[in-house]
C-alpha positions in Angstrom: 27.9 -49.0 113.1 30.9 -48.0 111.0 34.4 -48.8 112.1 37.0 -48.4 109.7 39.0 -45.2 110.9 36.8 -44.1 113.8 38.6 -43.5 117.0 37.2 -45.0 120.1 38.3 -44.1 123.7 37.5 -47.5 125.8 37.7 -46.2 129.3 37.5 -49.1 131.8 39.1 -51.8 130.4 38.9 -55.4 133.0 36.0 -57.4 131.5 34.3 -55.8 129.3 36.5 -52.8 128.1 38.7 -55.5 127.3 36.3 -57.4 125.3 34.8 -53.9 123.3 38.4 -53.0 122.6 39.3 -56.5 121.1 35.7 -55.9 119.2 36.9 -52.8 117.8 40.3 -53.8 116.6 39.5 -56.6 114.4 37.0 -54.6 112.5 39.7 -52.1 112.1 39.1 -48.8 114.5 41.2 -47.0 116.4 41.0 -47.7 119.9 42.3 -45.8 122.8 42.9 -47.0 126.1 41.8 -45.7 129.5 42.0 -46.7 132.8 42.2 -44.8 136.2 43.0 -47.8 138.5 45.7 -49.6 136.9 46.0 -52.9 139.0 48.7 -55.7 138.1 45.3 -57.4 135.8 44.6 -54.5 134.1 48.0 -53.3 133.6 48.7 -56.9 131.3 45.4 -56.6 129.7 46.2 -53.0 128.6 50.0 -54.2 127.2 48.4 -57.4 125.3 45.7 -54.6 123.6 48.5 -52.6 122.4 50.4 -55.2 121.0 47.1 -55.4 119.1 47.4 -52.2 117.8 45.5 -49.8 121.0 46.8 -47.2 122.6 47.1 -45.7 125.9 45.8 -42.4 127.0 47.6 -41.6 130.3 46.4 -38.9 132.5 48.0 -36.3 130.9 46.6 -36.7 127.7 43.4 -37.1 129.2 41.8 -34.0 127.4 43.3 -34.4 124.1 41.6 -38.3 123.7 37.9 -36.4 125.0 38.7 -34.1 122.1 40.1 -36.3 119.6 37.9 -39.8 120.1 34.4 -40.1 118.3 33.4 -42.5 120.4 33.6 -43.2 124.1 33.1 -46.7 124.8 32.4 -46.6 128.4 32.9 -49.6 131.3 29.9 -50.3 133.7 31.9 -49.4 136.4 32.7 -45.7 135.6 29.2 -43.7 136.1 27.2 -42.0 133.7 27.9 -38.3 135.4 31.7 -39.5 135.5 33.7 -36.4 134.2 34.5 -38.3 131.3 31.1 -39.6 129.8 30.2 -36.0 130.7 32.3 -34.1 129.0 31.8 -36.3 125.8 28.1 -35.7 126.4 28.9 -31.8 126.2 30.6 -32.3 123.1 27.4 -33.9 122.0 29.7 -37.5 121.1 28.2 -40.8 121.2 28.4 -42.6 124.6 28.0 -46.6 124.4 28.8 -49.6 126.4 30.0 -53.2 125.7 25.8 -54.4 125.4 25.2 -51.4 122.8 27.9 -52.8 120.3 27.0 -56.7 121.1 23.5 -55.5 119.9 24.1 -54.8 116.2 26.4 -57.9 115.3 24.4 -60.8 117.8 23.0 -63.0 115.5 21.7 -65.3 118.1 17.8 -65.2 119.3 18.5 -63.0 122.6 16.7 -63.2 126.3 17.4 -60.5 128.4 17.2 -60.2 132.1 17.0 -57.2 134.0 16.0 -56.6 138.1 17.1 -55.9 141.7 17.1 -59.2 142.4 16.8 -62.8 140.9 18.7 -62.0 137.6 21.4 -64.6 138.0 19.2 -67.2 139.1 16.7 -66.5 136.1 19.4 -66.2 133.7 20.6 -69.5 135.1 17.6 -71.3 135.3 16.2 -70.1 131.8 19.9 -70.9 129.9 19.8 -74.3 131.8 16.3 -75.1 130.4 17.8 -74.1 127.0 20.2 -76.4 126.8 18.3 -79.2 128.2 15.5 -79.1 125.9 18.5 -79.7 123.4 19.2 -75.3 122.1 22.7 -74.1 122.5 22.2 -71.8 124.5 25.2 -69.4 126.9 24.5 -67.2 129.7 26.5 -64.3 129.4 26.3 -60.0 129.9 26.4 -59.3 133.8 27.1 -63.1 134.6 29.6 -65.4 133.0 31.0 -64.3 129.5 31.3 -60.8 128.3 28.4 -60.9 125.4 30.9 -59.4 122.7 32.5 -62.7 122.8 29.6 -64.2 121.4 29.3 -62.9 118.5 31.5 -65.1 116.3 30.5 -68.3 118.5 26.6 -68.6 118.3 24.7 -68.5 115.5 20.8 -67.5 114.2 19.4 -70.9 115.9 21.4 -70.4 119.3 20.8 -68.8 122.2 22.4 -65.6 124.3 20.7 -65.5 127.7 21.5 -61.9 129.0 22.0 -60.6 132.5 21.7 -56.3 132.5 22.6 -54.6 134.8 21.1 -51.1 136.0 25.0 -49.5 135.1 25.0 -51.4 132.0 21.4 -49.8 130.9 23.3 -46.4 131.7 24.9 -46.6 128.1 21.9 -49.5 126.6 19.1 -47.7 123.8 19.2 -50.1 120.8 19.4 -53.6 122.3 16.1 -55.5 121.8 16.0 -58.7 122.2 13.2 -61.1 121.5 11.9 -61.5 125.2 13.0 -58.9 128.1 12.0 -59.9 131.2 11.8 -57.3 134.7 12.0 -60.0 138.0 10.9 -56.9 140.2 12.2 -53.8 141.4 13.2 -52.8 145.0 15.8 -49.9 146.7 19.5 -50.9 145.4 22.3 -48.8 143.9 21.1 -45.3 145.3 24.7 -44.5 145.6 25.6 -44.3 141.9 21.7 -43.4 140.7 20.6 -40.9 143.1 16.9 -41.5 143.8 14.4 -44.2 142.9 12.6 -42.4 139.8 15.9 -42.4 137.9 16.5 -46.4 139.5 13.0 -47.3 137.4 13.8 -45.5 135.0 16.7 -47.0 133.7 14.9 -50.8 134.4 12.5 -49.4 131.5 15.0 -48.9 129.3 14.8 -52.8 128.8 10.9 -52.9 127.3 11.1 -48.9 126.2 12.6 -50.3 122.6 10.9 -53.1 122.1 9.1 -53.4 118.8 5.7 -55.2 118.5 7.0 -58.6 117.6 9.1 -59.0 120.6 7.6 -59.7 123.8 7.8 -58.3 127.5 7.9 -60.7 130.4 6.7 -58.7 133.5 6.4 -59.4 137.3 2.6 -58.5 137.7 2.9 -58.9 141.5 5.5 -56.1 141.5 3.4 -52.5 140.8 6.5 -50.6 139.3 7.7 -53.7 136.9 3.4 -53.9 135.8 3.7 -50.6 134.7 6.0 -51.0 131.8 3.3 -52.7 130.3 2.6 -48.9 129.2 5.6 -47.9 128.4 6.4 -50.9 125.6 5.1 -51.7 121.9 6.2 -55.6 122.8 3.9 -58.4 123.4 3.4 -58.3 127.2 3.5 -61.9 129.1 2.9 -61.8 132.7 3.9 -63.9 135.9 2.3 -63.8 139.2 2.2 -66.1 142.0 -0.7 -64.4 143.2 -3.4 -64.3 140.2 -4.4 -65.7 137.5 -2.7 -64.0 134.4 -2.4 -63.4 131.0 1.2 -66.0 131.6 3.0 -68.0 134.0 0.9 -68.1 137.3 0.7 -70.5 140.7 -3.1 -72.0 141.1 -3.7 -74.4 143.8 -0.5 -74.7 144.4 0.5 -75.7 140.7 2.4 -73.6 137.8 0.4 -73.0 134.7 1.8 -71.2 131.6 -1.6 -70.0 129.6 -3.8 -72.6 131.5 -1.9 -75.6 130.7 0.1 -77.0 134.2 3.6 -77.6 134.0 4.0 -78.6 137.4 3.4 -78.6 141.2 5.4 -75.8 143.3 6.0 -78.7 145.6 8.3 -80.5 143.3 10.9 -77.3 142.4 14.1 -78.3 144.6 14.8 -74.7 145.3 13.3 -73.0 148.3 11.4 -69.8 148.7 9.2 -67.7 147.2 11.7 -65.7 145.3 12.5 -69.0 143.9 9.1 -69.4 143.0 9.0 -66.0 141.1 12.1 -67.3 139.4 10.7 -70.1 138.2 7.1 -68.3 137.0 9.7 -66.0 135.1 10.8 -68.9 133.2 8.2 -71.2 132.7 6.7 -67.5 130.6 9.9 -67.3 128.6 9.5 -71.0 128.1 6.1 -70.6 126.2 7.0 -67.7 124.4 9.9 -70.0 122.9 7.4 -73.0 122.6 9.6 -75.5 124.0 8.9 -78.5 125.6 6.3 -78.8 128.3 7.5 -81.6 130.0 11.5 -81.0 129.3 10.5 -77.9 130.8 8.9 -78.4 133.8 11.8 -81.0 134.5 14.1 -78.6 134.4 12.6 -76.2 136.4 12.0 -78.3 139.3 15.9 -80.0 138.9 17.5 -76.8 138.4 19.8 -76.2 142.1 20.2 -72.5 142.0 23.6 -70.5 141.7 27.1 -70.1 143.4 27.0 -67.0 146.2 22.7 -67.1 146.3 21.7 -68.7 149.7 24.2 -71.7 149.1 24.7 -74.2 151.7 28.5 -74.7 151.9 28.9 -77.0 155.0 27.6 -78.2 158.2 30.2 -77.7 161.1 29.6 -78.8 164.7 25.7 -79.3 163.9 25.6 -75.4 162.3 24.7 -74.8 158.7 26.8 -72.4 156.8 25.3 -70.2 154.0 26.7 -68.2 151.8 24.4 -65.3 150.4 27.0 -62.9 149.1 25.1 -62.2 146.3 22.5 -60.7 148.5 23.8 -56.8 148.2 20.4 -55.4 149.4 17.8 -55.4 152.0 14.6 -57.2 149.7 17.6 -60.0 148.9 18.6 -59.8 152.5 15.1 -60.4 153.7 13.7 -63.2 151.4 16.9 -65.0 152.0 16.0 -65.4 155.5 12.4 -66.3 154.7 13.3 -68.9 153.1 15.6 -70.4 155.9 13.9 -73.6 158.0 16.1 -72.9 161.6 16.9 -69.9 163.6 19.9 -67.9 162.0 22.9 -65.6 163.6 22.9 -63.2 160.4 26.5 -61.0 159.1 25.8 -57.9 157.9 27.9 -54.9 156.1 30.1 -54.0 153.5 30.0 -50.8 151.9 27.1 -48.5 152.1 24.8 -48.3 148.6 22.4 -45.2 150.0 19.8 -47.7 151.4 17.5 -46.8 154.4 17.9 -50.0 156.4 14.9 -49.4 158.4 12.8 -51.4 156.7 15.6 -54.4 156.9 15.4 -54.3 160.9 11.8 -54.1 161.1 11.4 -57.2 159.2 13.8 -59.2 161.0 12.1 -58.4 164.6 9.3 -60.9 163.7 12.1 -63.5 161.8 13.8 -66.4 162.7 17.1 -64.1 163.0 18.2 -64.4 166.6 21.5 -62.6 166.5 23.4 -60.3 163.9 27.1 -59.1 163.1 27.2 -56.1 162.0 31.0 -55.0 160.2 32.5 -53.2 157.3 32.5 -49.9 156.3 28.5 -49.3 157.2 28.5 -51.0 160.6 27.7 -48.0 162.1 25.0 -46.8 159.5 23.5 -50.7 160.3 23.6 -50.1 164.5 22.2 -47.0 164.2 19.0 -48.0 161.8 19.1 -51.1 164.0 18.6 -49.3 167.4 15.5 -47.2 166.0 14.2 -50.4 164.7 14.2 -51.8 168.3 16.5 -54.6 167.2 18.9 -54.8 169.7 20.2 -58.9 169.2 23.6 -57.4 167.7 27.4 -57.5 167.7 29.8 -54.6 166.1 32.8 -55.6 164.7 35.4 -54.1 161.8 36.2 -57.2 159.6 34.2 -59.9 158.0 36.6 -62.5 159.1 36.1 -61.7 162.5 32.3 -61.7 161.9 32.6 -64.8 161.0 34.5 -66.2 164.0 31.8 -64.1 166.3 29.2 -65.8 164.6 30.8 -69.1 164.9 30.8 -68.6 168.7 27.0 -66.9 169.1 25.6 -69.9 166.5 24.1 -73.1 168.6 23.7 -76.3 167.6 20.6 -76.6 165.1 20.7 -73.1 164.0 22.5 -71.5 160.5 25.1 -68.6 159.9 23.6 -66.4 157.1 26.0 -64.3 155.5 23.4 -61.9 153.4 25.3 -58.4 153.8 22.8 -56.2 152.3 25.8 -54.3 151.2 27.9 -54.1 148.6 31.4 -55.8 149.0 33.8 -53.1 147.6 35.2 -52.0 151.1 37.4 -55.1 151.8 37.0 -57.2 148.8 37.0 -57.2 144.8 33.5 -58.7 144.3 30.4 -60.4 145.6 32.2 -63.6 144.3 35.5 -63.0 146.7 33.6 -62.0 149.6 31.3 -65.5 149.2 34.6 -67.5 148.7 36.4 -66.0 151.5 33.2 -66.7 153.6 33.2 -70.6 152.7 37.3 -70.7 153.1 36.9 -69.4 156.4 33.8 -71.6 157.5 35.1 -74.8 156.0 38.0 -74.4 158.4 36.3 -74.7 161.4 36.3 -78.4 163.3 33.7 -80.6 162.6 33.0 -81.5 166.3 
């Protein structure tokens, strides 16, 4: 892509607007600034990009920057059908995110990861194994550091280890990296994409460029993920704990890549079989690569899983405390409490995503949940789907700090207090990442008695 005297609009600009902007300026564009919620972070990010030569578009030169830019470099939190990415579309301008322009200049051998859930965690464990078998190797896109920030740090033998998003494939066509892989697909993020075709869709996008000498690593347990196999020119790799595939796979309770075993499912030190799935999703990218069997497998089984996904954070009063923020929808939800060993009191809420949350209730009547809190901005949408479910084993309350005190006092000696809101955290707090932190702070206060 050409620079030099093209004018970009960079609308969004914490975390990766800031990054694309930076991007821009040292290869000498003009870059143009917009943001419609100018907090005290943005606000100095914004000043220290002008001092670097952007400038701001305020809202009353709003339709002079759609008409004057070339470029709209949009953030992952402003939608596709925004007014602004629409009326460049109109104009017929090119739209592009932060990913797009990481794409052309990354010189590192990419692995991306794209999902409803187990991203993070597969990013994690997959950059982990990286580095151990001796590659250096950074996770980075949706988790950790922006991916434009890599460009000048890693070179042709490193490793980027990608999280995508379903927003970031919004504005994604030309990145291909070497191995894509899909963890699975389930309801999340109806809010923002409308319907479940265009949801899949988008997850496509991932595998739709790849060219024959990359390769596609594909849940073949999940019936929507094993049909990109017909929608990519890639290599196709499969993982399934439930047959024997061309790829990672679980027989007799062992994990073979290709028929050789790397190790026994008994040995991983994470729990669950989303874990497992995880892992499967790994071990496949791991023999793509041809790394190390045995590094490999000793990584896999060593690896302790991520901040904010079903972490224990303490034991008060003989209760265990855990902390699945980062479960935002009802699949997430529900595997995290199959994978719990005691009876739970489970919070719930946040704000609303467009899910049906039928299905969530009718899996916990036959679970080991004896009790939830329902709060936040959906608490009625969650009673409501709970009392056609028949689950009636709930309290209603408006805040998640006083969920958390109500679950305190329901939780008995022996049994856990999930927080897994199925729900996004944007009505009361900035992130997943908050949410999870406020959660421990206000656990880790109680008395230990």
């Amino acid at each position: 892509m050409y620079f030099k005297g093209q004018k970009f609009l960079v609308a969004g600009i914490s975390g990766s607007g800031e990054s694309s902007a930076r991007f821009l300026l040292a290869r000498g564009a003009a870059v143009y600034l917009y943001d419609d919620m100018i907090t005290p972070a943005v606000r100095a990010a914004m000043d220290k990009l002008i001092a670097a030569g952007a400038e701001e578009v305020t809202a009353s030169l709003y339709q002079d920057a759609v008409r004057g830019c070339d470029v709209l470099v949009l953030s992952p939190g402003i939608p596709i059908d925004n007014a602004l990415p629409v009326a460049f579309r109109r104009m017929g301008k090119l739209i592009i995110g932060e990913e797009e322009l990481a794409a052309a200049y990354l010189r590192a051998t990419a692995v991306a990861v794209t999902g409803t859930n187990g991203k993070t965690t597969t990013v994690s464990m997959i950059n982990n194994m990286l580095s151990d078998c001796g590659k250096t190797s950074v996770a980075c896109g949706n988790i950790g550091e922006p991916t434009l920030n890599l460009v000048e740090k890693l070179s042709f033998d490193d490793f980027a280890v990608i999280e995508i998003s379903s927003f970031q494939l919004e504005t994604l066509s030309n990145l291909r990296p070497h191995v894509a892989v899909v963890t699975n697909i389930t309801e999340d993020h109806l809010n923002r994409h409308y319907n479940m075709e265009n949801y899949v869709f988008l997850k496509s996008k991932l595998v739709r460029s790849l060219r024959e000498s990359e390769y596609a690593v594909l849940n073949y347990d999940d019936e929507r993920v094993r049909a990109f196999a017909s929608v990519t020119k890639a290599r196709v790799v499969y993982f399934s704990a439930k047959s024997k595939v061309e790829g990672a796979y679980v027989e007799g309770g062992e994990v073979y890549y290709m028929g050789k075993k790397l190790f026994a499912c008994s040995q991983m030190s994470l729990a669950g079989e989303h874990n497992l799935y995880n892992a499967l999703a790994c071990a496949a990218v791991a023999g793509i690569l041809g790394l190390d069997e045995q590094t490999v497998a000793q990584s896999i089984c060593a690896f302790r899983g991520v901040k904010h996904r079903i972490e224990t954070v303490c034991e008060r009063g003989g209760v265990t405390y855990i902390n699945d923020s980062k479960g935002t929808n009802v699949d997430a939800t529900l595997k995290a409490v199959a994978s719990l060993a005691s009876s739970a009191v489970l919070l719930l809420g946040g704000k609303d995503k467009g899910y049906d949350y039928t299905p969530l209730f009718e899996g916990l009547k036959n679970s080991n949940v004896v009790h939830a809190v329902f709060y936040g901005e959906n608490r009625y949408k969650l009673l409501d789907s709970a009392l056609q479910s028949g689950f009636t084993a709930f309290s209603l309350c408006r805040k998640m700090e006083e969920a958390v005190m109500l679950a305190h006092n329901y939780a008995q000696r022996g049994q856990c207090v999930l927080l897994s809101p199925a729900s996004s955290s944007f009505d009361e707090f900035k992130n997943y990442e908050e949410r999870g932190d406020s959660f421990a702070r206000l656990v880790q206060a109680f008395p230990d008695d």
